[in-house]
Legacy VTK file of the C-alpha trace (Angstrom):
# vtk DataFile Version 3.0
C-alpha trace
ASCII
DATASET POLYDATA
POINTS 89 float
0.000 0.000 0.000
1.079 3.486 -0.738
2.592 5.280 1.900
0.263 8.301 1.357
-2.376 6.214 1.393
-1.730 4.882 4.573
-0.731 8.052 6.264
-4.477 9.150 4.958
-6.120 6.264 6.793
-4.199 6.580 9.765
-4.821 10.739 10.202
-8.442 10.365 9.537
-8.723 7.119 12.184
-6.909 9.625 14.796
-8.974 12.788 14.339
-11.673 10.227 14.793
-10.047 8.823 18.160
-9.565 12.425 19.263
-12.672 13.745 18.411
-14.266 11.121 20.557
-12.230 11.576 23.134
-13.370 14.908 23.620
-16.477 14.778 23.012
-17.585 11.590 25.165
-14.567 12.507 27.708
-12.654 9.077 27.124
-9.638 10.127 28.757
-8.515 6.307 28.531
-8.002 6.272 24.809
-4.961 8.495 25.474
-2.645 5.680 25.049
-4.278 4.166 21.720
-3.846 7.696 20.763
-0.207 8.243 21.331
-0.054 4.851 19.678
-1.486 6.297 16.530
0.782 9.546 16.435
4.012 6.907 16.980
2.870 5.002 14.196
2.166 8.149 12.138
5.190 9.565 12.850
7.720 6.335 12.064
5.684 5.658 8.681
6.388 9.542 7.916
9.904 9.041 8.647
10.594 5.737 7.002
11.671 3.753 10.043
8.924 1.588 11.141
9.778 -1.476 12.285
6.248 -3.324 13.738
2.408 -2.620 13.747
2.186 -0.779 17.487
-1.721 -0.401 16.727
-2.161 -3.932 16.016
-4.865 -4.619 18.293
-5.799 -1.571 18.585
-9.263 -2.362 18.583
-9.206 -4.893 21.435
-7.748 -2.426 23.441
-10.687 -0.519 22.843
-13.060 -2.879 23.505
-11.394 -3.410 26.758
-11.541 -0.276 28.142
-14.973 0.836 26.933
-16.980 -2.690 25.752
-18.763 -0.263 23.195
-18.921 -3.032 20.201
-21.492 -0.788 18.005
-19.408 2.185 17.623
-18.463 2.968 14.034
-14.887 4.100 14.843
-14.185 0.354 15.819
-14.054 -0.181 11.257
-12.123 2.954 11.302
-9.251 1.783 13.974
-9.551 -2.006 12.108
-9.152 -0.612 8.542
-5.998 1.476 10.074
-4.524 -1.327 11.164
-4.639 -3.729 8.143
-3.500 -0.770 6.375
-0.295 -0.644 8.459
-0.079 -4.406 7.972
-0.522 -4.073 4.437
2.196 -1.221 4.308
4.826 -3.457 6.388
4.214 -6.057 3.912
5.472 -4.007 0.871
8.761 -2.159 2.516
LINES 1 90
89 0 1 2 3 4 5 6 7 8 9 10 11 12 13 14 15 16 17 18 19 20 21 22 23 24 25 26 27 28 29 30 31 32 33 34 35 36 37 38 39 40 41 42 43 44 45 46 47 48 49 50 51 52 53 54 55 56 57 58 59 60 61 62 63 64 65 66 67 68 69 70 71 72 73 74 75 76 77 78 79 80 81 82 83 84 85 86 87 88
């Protein structure tokens, strides 16, 4: 997958994660948060090594249990994408 491409994916998923952070005051998703911006960051720079959101949505799930929210396709698309991406380099 393009690297664009998945930089795309992953900026949208994270305005998504902070967005509901904010507005349904999840503090907790801090840490899948900062696990986005890593991962954005690394891809942007050329030197990722692993998929640090792998799971990403289990973590989720584990904090909040909310199995209907729509950002749960969002966070799983992300991290194929990043799968996908570490695939190709």
């Amino acid at each position: 997958m393009d690297k664009k491409i998945v930089l795309n994916i992953l900026n949208s998923t994270l305005d998504a994660l902070e967005k509901e952070k904010e507005l349904y005051d999840k503090h907790d998703l801090m840490n899948i948060i900062n696990k986005y911006k890593s991962v954005i960051e690394k891809i942007s720079n050329d030197i990722i090594e692993y998929n640090a959101i792998h799971n990403s949505v289990r973590a989720y799930l584990e904090i909040y249990n909310d199995y209907d929210n729509p950002l749960l396709y969002k966070m799983s698309d992300a991290e194929e994408a990043v799968s996908e991406y570490l695939s190709n380099i």
